[in-house]
N, C-alpha and C positions, 0 to 999 in steps of 0.2 A: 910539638905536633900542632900544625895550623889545622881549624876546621875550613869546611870547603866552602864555604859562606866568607870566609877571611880571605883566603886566596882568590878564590875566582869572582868577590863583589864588592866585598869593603876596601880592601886596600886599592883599587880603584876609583870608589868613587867617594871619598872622606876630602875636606872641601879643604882643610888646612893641614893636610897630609900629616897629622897629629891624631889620638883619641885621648878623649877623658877619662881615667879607669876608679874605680871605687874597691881598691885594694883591701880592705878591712869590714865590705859589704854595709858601709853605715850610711849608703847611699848618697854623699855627698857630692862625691866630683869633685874634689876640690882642683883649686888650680896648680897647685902643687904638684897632683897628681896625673900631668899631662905627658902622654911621651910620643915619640913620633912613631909614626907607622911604619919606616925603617926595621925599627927594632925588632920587628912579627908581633904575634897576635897575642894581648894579655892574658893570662888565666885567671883573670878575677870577671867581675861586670865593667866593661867598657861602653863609653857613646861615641857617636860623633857628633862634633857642630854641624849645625844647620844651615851655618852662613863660611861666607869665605874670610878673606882676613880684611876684606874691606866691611864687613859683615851687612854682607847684600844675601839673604835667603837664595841656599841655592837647591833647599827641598822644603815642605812644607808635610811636616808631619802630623795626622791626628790622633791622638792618643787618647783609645777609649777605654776608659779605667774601670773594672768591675770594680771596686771601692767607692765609685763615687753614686751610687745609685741603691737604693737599698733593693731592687730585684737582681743585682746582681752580673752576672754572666746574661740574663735573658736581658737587659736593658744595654750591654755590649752588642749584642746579635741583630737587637731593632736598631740602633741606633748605625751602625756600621750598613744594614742593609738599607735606608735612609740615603746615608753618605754619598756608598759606591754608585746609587739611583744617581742621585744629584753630579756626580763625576761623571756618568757615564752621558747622562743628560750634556755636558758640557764639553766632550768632547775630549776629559782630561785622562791621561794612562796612569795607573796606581802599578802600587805594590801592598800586595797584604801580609802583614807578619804576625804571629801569637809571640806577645809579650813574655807569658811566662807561666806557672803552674797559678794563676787565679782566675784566668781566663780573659785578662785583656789585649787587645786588637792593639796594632799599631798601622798606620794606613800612610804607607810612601809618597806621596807626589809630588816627583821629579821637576824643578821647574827650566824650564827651553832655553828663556834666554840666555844670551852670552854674558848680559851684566847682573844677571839674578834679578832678585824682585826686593824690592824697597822697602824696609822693614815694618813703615807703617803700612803699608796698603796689604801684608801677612797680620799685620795684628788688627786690622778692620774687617779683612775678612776672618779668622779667627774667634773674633769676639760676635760676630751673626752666626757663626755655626753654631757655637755654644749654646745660641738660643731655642736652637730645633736638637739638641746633642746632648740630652743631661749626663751622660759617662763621659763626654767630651773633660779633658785637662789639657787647657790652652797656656801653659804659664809656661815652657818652651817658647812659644810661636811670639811672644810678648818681649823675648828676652836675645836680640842679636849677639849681644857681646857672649853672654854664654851657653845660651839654649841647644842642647843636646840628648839625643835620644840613644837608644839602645840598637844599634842595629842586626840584623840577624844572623845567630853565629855568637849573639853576646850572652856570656851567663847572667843567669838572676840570680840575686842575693838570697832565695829564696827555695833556689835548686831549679833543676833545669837551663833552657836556655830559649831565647827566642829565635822559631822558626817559621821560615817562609813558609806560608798560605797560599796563595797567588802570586804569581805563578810559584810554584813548587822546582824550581831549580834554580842556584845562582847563575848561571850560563843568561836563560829567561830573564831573570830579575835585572841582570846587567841589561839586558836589552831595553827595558823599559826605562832604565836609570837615563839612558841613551836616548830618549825620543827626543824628536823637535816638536810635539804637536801640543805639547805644555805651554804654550803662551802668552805673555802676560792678560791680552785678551781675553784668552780661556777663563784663566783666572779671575779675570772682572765678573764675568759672565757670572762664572759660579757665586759671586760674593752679590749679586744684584741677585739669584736664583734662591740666596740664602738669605733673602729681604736685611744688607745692610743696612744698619741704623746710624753710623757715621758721619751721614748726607743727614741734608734737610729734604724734605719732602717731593719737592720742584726737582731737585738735583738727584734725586733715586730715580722719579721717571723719567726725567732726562737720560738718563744711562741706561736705563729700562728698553727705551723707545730706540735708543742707538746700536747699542751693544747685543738686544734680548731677540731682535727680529730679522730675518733676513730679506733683505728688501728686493732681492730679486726675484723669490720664489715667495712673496709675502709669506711669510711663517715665523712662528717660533722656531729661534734655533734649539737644536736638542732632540732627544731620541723619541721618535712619530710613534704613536703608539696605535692600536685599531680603534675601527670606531665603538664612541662608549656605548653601552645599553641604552641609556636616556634618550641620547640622540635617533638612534633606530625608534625607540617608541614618540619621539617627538614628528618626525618623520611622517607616521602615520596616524595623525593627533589631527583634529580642525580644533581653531581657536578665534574668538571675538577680535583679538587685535593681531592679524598676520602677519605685520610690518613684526612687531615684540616676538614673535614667536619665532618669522625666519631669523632676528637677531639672537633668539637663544640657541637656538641650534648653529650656528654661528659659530659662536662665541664655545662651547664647547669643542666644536672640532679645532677650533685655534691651540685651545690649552691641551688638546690629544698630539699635539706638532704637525697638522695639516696642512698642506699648502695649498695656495691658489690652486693651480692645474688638477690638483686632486680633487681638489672643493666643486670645479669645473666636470670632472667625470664626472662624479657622485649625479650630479643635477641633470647629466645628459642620461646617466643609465636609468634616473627614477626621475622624468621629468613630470609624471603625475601625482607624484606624491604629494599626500594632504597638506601635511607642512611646509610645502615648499607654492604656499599658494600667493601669495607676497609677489615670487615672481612670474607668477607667469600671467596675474593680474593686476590691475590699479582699479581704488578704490573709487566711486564716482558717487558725490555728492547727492543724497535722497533716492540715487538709480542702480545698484546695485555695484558689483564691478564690472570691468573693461579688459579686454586681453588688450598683452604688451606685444610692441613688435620685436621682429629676437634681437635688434640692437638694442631696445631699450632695456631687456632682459640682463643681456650680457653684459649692459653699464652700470646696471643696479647691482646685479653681482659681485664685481668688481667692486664698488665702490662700497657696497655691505661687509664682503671680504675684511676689507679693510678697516674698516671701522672695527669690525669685530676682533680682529688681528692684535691692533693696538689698543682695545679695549684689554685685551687677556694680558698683558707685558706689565701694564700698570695695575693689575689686579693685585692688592695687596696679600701676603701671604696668612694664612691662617690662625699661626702663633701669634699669641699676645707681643705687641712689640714696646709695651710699656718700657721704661728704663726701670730696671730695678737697681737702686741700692745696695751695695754693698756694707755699707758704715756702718749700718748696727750690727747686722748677724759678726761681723770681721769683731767689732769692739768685744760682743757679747762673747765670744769663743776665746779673746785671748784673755780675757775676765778670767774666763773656765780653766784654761790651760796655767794660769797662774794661782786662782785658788786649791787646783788639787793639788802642788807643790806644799800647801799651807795645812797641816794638821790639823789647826782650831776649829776648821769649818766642817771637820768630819768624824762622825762617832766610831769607838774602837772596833769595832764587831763588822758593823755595815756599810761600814765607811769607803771599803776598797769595792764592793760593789756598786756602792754610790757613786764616786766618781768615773768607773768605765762608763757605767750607764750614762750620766751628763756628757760625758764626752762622746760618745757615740751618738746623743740627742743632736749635739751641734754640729758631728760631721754630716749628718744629713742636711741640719738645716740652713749649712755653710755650702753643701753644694747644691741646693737649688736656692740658694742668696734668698731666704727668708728667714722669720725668727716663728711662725707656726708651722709644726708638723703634724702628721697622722704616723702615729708609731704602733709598729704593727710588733706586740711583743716576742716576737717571736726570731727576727728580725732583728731585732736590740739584741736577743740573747747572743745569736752567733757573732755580733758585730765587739760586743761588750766582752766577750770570752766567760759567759756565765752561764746559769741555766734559764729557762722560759720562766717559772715558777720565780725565782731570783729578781729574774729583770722585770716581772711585776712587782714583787716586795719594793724594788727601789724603784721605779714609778713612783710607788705613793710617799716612799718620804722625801725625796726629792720633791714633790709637791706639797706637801704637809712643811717642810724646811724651805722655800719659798724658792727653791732653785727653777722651779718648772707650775705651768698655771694650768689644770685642762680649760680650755677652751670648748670640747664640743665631746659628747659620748659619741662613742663607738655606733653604727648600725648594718646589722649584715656583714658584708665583706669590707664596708672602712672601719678603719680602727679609730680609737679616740687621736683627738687632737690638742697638741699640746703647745705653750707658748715660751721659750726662752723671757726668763726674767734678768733683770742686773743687779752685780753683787751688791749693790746699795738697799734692794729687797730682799737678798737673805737675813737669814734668820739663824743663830746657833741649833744644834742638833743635839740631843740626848741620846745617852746609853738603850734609852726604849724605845726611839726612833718618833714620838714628838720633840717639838720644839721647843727647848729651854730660854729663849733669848730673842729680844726686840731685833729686827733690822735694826742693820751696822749704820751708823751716820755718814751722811757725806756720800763716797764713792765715786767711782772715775765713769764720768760720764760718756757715751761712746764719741763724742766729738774730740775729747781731748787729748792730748799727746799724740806720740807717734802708733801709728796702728801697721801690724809687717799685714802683707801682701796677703789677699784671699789664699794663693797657692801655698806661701809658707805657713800658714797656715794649716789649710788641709795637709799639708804630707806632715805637719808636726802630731795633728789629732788620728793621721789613720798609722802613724810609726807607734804612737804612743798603744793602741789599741791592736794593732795587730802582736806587738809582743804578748799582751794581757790575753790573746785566744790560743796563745799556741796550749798545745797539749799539754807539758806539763807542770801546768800550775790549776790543773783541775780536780777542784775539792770532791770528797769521798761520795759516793750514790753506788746503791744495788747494782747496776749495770756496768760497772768498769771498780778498778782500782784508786784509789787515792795518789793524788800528783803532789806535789809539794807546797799547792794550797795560795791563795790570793793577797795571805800577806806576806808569804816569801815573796810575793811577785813585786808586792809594793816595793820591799827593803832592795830586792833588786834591782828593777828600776831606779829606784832613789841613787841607791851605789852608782847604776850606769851614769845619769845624769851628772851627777857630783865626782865621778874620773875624769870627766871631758872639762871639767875648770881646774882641779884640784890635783897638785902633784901627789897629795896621799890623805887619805880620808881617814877621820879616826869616829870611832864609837860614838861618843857624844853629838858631832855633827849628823850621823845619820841617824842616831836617835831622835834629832831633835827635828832634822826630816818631815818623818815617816809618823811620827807620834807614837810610837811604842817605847818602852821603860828600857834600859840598857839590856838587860837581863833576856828580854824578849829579843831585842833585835841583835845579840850575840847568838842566839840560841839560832835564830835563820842564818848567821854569817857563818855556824858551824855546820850547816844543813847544805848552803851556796856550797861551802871548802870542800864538804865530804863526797857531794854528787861533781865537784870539778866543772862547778858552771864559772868559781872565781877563784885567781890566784891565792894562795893560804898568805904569802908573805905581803904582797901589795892591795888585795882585794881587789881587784881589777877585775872585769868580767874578760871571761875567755872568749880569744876570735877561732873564727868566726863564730857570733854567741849564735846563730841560728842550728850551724853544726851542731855543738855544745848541747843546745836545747833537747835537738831532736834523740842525740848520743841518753839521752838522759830517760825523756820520754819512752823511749825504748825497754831499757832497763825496769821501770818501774809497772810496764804495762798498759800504758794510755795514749798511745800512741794512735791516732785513729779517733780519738774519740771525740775533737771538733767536726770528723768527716761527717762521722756517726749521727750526731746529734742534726747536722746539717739536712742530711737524708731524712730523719725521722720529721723535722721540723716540715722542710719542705711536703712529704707524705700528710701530715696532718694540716696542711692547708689547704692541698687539695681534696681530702675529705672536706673539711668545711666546704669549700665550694662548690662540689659534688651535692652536697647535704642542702645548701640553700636552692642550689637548682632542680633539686628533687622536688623542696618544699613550694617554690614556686610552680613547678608543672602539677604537682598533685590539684594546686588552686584555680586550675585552668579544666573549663570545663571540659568534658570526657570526649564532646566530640570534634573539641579542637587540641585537642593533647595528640605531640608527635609520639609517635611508635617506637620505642626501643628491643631492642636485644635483651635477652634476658641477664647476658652477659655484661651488658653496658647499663643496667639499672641500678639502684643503690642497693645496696647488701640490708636484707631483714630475716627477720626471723621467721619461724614457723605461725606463728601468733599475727605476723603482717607490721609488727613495731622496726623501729632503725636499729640496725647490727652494725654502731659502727666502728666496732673491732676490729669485725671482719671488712668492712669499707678500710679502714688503716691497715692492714694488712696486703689487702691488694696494690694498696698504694705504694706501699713500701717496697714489695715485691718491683711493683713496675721504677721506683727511682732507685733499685739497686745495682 
């Protein structure tokens, strides 16, 4: 049974009449796993390429990942409404899909021409979006020969499937697949909208000044917006230099998408207006000013217009356009990603919460390519699969073990800030969670050797850690049942990783792993058997292990309980920020303090102190 997204969208428009499918949900794609569209529609997660077999892009996919942003889903919603602005600004026709049950966007853009579009001129613009995009994962768009997406109608390895968003019918969606109005132009447009960094300087406004302006209707091309507030109050403003003043008001209706002819009304229906005294006077030496005659009016116009026009094209965009760096955050992560493999560097007890927490330190600060972050614990915990309470304890020894430096305390609503260190500055760790042991000598400095890719990367650090939240490997608390606990999860892991090289794994090797005594980690491989998360005779984890998981999490009772904590966490942050904007209106004198609701005030007591139980309570209420 095909879904109606397979029939009436995809098998139409897949560029190498083939998909990539990921039969085993280990998200890989491999190439193995290619089969052709002939055959109807896989039942596992399938993609398609993005380019044809000449691998000329023949869509240009953005894929905004709630993973790669530590707000989440709300930093998918900004960033996608961003996007579609910027699309619609250029005149380009999208498709919008939900990726999958975490909340990420996938955004279609079909492109026109009959030869595609050129793989680098997709990965120049690609790599500027990323810089206005932090949930942006451009490592598709980088990748001709294999880059493929999920399209809609495809299951997620994770349950569910991604479904169209805009438009909401394959019928629709084919139609846009269909447009001519995608072309390559468009595409410049947007990639100069999205201040490529590709060019040198000369050569962006050159493109700027070509591509950004329509020279017939002098204007910015892109979607005209009304006039802004400013300019109305500039409008009716006098100022010392009127020449400066009509070019500010200028120059903002330019960046609102105004045209001449418009520009040309505005001044005939308000030709008294204050601001606009520039033209309808010239200034006269020690004698006041002079009125103009209305040619000379309507040539200053003109030629103000103008200036102003391609003054706004070349206006640089707001974001930092620095280059940043990838080389050390990339070094420092696969540092990471190779010491937690390594026992020596972690104590029995705290150890497996030590290392989700470091790896979740660096998935953030691998996706906004730095090595300081602001870690909000809270934040760590859902991303790390632990608790709040937890992902402070390993904060501090992961600092105290030199893995992590704070940088900066917490104030109000920023949290502390922290700095990725290299393994040449750790330190051995003890049973009591100080340090028994000098930094290690030597160490692999981030220049040397070969370093994998930002992308492989991140999907290696958020694979790793999204197994470490599922449900049930969550240790005992008053509020839920006992899951099968963080160091099953470790030996699990371990086994997972060491099946995928290793025809058969014995006791010793994963002993020698995971750093637990035979005895111990027989006692979790009886624990794996008996729950039927691994085969008794090969130890092999069962597919699909996420089925498996959940079959499990079920049974035991904790099923819900990353949902759980997600909600409450969230709840308790909006108390805090509820609580500081109390504190700050209370400090504002009484007779400029705004009026609220009695309903919308913060929750206290009879006494006039903070109740913020009951603040958590409402909150909770409202993110249930």
């Amino acid at each position: 049974m095909h879904s109606p997204e397979w029939d009436e969208l995809v098998r139409w428009i897949a560029p190498r009449r083939v998909v990539r499918v990921d039969p085993d949900s280990s998200h890989r794609y491999a190439d193995a796993d290619v089969r052709p569209v002939a055959e109807g529609e896989p039942q596992a997660p399938y993609a398609l390429h993005l380019t044809d077999d000449a691998h000329q892009f023949r869509f240009v996919v953005f894929d905004l990942d709630s993973g790669r942003h530590p707000d989440g889903v709300g930093a998918v919603w900004r960033d996608a409404d961003q996007l579609l602005e910027h699309l619609e600004a250029q005149g380009l026709e999208y498709v919008v899909a939900a990726s999958g049950p975490a909340g990420g966007i996938h955004v279609w853009v079909p492109v026109s021409a009959k030869e595609g579009m050129e793989a680098g001129d997709v990965e120049r613009l690609a790599r500027a979006a990323a810089r206005h995009l932090p949930s942006l994962d451009f490592g598709m768009l980088c990748n001709p020969a294999r880059g493929a997406v999920r399209p809609p109608g495809s299951p997620h390895r994770a349950g569910g499937s991604s479904e169209l968003r805009c438009p909401t019918s394959p019928e629709a969606a084919l139609a846009v697949f269909r447009t001519g109005a995608n072309t390559a132009e468009a595409f410049e447009r947007l990639a100069v909208a999205l201040g490529v960094e590709d060019m040198e300087p000369e050569q962006a406004a050159s493109v700027e000044e070509v591509t950004g302006i329509d020279e017939r209707a002098m204007r910015l091309r892109g979607r005209r917006r009304p006039m802004p507030d400013m300019v109305r109050h500039l409008l009716g403003a006098e100022s010392t230099d009127a020449s400066a003043h009509l070019f500010s008001i200028f120059k903002r209706l330019a960046l609102a998408r105004w045209s001449r002819a418009e520009v040309r009304d505005l001044v005939g229906v308000e030709p008294d207006a204050r601001g606009l005294e520039h033209l309808r006077t010239a200034a006269r030496s020690g004698m006041g000013r002079r009125p103009r005659r209305p040619e000379e009016r309507v040539a200053l116009l003109d030629r103000q217009w103008e200036r102003a026009v391609r003054s706004a094209a070349t206006t640089a965009p707001s974001t930092d356009r620095t280059e940043r760096d990838t080389a050390l955050p990339r070094a420092l992560a696969a540092q990471a990603l190779a010491a937690v493999a390594d026992p020596v560097w972690w104590s029995g007890q705290a150890g497996q919460c030590d290392r989700r927490a470091l790896l979740a330190v660096h998935l953030v600060a691998l996706t906004a390519c730095v090595v300081e972050v602001d870690v909000d614990v809270r934040r760590l915990a859902q991303t790390a699969g632990i608790s709040k309470s937890t992902a402070a304890q390993a904060l501090k020894r992961l600092c105290w073990d030199r893995r992590l430096e704070r940088t900066a305390e917490g104030q109000g609503q920023n949290s502390h800030r922290y700095r990725l260190l290299p393994i040449d500055q750790w330190v051995f760790p003890s049973e009591g969670g100080r340090t028994q042991g000098e930094p290690t000598p030597g160490g692999v400095t981030p220049q040397e050797g070969f370093l994998p890719s930002r992308e492989d990367l991140t999907t290696r650090l958020r694979d790793r850690l999204e197994q470490a939240q599922h449900d049930v490997w969550v240790e005992h608390s008053p509020t839920h049942p006992r899951g099968l606990g963080r160091h099953v999860e470790l030996t699990y892991t371990a086994l997972t990783e060491l099946s995928a090289h290793l025809d058969t794994v014995d006791l010793k090797t994963l002993s020698a792993r995971t750093g637990y005594s035979t005895a111990t980690t027989a006692a979790h491989l009886r624990a794996l058997v008996e729950h039927r998360l691994i085969e008794a005779r090969t130890l092999r984890p069962r597919t699909p292990a996420a089925t498996a998981m959940n079959r499990v999490a079920k049974r035991l009772g904790t099923r819900g309980v990353a949902k759980s904590r997600e909600r409450r966490y969230a709840a308790e942050r909006l108390v805090f920020a509820a609580w500081q904007d109390e504190l700050a209106r209370r400090r504002t004198p009484l007779a400029l303090r705004h009026r609220r609701r009695r309903r919308d005030r913060y929750a206290t007591r009879p006494d006039g102190s903070f109740d913020h139980a009951a603040q958590l309570t409402r909150h909770l209420a409202a993110v249930a």
